[in-house]
Each structure stands twice: as structure tokens, then as C-alpha cells.
VEXVO-92812 format. One record per residue (C-alpha): residue in one letter; x, y, z. Coordinates in steps of 0.001 Angstrom, whole numbers, padded with zeros to 6 digits, always signed. Example, Ala and Ser with C-alpha at 12.3 -4.5 7.8 and 13.67 -1.06 7.14 Angstrom:
// VEXVO-92812
A+012300-004500+007800 S+013670-001060+007140 
This chain:
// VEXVO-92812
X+084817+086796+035847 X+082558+084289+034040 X+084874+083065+031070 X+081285+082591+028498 X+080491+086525+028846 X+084257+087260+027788 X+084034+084412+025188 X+080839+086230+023368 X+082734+089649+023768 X+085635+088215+022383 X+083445+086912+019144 X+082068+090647+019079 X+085736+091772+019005 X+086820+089746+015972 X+083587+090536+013991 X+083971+094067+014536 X+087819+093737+013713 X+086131+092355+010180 X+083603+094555+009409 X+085804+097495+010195 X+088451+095830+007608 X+085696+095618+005110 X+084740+098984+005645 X+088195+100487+005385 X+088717+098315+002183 X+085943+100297+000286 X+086027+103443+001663 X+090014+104163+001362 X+090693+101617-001291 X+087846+101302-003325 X+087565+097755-003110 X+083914+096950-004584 X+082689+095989-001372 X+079234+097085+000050 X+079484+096980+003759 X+075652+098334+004024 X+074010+095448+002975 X+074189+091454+003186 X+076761+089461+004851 X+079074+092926+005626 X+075972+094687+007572 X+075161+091095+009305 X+078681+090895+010961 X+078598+094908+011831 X+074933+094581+013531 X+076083+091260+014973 X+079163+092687+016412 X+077261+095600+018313 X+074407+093141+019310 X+076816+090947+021001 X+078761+093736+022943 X+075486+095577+024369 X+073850+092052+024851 X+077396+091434+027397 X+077158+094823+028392 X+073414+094172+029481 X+074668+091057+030946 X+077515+092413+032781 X+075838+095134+034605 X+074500+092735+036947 X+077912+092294+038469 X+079304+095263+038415 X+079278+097493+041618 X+079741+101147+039803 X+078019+101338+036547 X+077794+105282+036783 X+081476+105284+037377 X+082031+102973+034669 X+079598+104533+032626 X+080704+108467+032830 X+084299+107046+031793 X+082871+105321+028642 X+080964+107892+027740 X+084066+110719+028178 X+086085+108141+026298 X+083334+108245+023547 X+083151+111793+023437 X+086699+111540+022871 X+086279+109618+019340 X+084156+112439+018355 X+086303+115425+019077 X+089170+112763+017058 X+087214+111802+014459 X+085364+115471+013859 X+088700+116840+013383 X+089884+114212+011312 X+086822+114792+008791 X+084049+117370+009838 X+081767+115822+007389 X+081559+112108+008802 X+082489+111591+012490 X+081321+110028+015659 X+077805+111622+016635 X+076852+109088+019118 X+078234+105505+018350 X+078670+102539+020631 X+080818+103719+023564 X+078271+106898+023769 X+075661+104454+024133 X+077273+101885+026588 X+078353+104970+028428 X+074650+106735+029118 X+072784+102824+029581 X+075337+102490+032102 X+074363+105885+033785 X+070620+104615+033573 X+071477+101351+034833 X+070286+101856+038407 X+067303+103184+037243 X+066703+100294+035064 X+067587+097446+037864 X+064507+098772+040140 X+062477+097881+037045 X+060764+093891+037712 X+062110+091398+035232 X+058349+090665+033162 X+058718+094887+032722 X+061265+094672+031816 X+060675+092362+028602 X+057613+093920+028154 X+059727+097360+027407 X+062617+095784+026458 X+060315+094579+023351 X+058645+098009+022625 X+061871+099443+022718 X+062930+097443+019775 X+059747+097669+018013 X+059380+101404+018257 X+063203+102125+017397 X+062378+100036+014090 X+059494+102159+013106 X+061992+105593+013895 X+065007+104372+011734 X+062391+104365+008765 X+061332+107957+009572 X+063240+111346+009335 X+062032+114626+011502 X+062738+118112+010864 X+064769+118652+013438 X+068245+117495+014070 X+068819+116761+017924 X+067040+114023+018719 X+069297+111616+016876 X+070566+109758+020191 X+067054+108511+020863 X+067242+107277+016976 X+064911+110261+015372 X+067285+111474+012631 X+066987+114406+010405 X+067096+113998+006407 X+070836+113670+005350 X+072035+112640+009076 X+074913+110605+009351 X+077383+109261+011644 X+080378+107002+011298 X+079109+104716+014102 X+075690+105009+015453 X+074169+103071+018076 X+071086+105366+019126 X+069461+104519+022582 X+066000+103420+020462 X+066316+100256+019530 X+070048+099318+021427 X+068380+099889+025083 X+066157+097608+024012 X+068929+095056+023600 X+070639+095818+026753 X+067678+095643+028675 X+067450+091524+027448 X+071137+091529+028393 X+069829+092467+032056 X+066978+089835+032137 X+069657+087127+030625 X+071750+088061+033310 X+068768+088005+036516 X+067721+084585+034764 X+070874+082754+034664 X+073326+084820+036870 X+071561+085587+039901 X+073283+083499+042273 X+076435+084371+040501 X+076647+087990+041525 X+079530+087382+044458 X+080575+085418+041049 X+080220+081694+042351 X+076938+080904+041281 X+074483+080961+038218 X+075437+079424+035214 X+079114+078990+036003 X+077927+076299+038494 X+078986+073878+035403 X+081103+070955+034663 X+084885+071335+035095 X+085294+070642+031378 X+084242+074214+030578 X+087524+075321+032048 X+089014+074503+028509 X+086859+077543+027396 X+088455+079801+029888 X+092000+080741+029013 X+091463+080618+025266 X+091866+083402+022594 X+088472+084436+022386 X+088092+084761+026048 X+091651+087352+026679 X+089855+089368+023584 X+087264+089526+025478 X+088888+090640+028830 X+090598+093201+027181 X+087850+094529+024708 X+088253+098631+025299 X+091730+098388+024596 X+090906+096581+021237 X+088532+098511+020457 X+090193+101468+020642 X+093022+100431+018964 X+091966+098049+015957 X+091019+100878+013918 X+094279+103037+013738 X+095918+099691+013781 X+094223+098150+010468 X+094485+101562+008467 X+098308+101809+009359 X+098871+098395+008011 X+096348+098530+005166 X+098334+101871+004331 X+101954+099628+004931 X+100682+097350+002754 X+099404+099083-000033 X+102669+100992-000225 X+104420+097488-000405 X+101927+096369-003627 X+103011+100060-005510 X+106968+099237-005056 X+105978+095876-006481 X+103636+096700-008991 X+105837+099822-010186 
């Protein structure tokens, strides 16, 4: 494993862990928090950019990305049969695991492409999935390549235009600095010793175990959130 891609996942971790505490703050508590806008919306965006950047990143390495890729996607399928039943009116459409899940299915498809294409997508991508989250269509199916409907919404949503775009930088980051890495000597870990400091640090374990956390921060923060506000009304009377 290289210890700086589980470092950056490990920084995703913690500012998802945030923005999903701000988030549960105003929607459950009513704390006057806007988590669409400003600093809130910075760390959320942030958080996803870094964990599809890694993800991009990773694939290089990795030796089945459709296995690993149909098992993140069932897993995110998963959070929306959980979450629809839990409220039918805001679940899980296609959020971040969907995404990870089908990018990984694509990723062979993607590594035949040559690195300058690559960009040169990679770019449009982004540009063209900016110009469809200011748009809505009539029709309400399309929403995974980021066309939405009027009134769509999902609880996380991470639609394949712009993200792929992302990913697809993740890939070219990876061929650029990685590439002699891949039997995971080489590429940028070729560094001095000092970096092994980095290595066995908080951040990093976060990062090696990032599904786990991810899956389990949420049910996790609202169980204590709920612990504690019970605490306050003893206190409070």
C-alpha cells in the first residue's frame, strides 16, 4: 500500500465525518446551520473529491476493479433499499458508493484510453456536468449521468457527469507518478525514509479502513447525537 493515498483518504474520512455532523445537527436538531452553502458545502464537496480522486488513483493497482466494483455498487444499492425505507421521500438515488461502484466497472474500459485523452475528456467531463447541474429535463431517469428532473433529490448524489471526470484525473495522477509503483515498489514511494513517520499515523489506518467508516459513521453520530441530547433534557428539565 502507498501510505500518502491512505493519508488523503483518511482526510476525506474525517471531513465527511464533519459535514455529516453538520448535516445531522440541522436537519434532526435544528441547529441554524446551512450545510448547502459556504464552508459546510466546501468540506462535503471536498470530502467526495478526495475519495474519487484516491479511488481514480487506486485503480491503477488494483487487479479486479469489476470485482471490486460490483461489490460497491451492491453495497450502495444497499443504502438505498435502507435509507428508502427509512424515509421514502429523501433516500439514496445514486450517491458515492453507486458511483465508485459503476467507474470501477468502466475502469478497464477507461485504462485502454491514452493518458493526453484522457485529460482532454477528463476536462469536458467536468465542464459539461457543470452546465447539466444548472439544467432540469422532463424526464426523471437520467439522473445518474447528472440530468435531473424539477424537484429531484437525493440524500447523497454523486452523478457520473462531473465525478468521472474527477476519477479520470485520479487515473492520470496515478500513470504520472505511480507507474513504476504498480508491483508497489516504485513511483512516488521511491522517497526518503523520513516519510515512514507518515505511515502508521491516524490519518493513514482511517484511510485503510475507509468502507467500514463510512458505513458506520452515520448510524454512529445520530446514536450519540440522540444519547446526548437525551442527556441535555435530564439536565435542562
Amino acid at each position: 500500500r502507498f501510505w500518502e493515498i491512505d493519508l488523503i483518504r483518511g482526510v476525506a474520512i474525517v471531513l465527511m465525518v464533519i459535514f455529516h455532523l453538520l448535516f445531522d445537527l440541522c436537519e434532526y436538531y435544528y441547529f441554524p446551520i446551512d450545510y448547502t452553502s459556504g464552508l459546510p458545502a466546501f468540506i462535503g464537496r471536498m470530502a467526495g473529491t478526495l475519495f474519487i480522486l484516491t479511488a481514480g488513483i487506486s485503480s491503477l493497482f488494483s487487479r479486479s476493479n469489476v470485482k471490486r466494483g460490483l461489490r460497491v455498487f451492491g453495497i450502495g444499492m444497499l443504502l438505498t433499499v435502507a435509507t428508502y425505507v427509512l424515509d421514502q421521500g429523501l433516500f439514496i438515488k445514486f450517491g458515492i458508493l453507486h458511483f465508485l461502484g459503476l467507474v470501477m466497472i468502466l475502469h478497464p474500459l477507461l485504462n485502454k484510453l491514452k493518458t493526453d485523452l484522457l485529460a482532454i475528456m477528463g476536462t469536458i467531463i467536468l465542464v459539461v456536468g457543470h452546465f447539466f447541474s444548472q439544467v432540469t429535463i422532463p424526464v426523471g431517469f437520467l439522473f445518474p449521468l447528472g440530468l435531473m428532473e424539477l424537484g429531484f433529490c437525493s440524500l447523497d448524489y454523486y452523478p457520473l457527469l462531473p465525478w468521472l471526470g474527477v476519477f479520470m484525473y485520479g487515473m492520470i495522477l496515478a500513470r504520472v507518478f505511480y507507474q513504476e509503483g504498480q508491483d508497489g515498489q516504485g513511483g512516488i514511494k521511491k522517497r526518503p525514509e523520513a516519510a515512514r513517520a507518515y505511515r502508521a499515523n491516524l490519518l493513514t489506518y482511517i484511510g485503510r479502513h475507509s468502507l467500514i467508516i463510512y458505513l458506520a459513521h452515520q448510524p454512529i453520530l445520530i446514536g450519540l447525537l440522540w444519547v446526548l441530547n437525551q442527556l441535555r433534557t435530564l439536565v435542562t428539565g
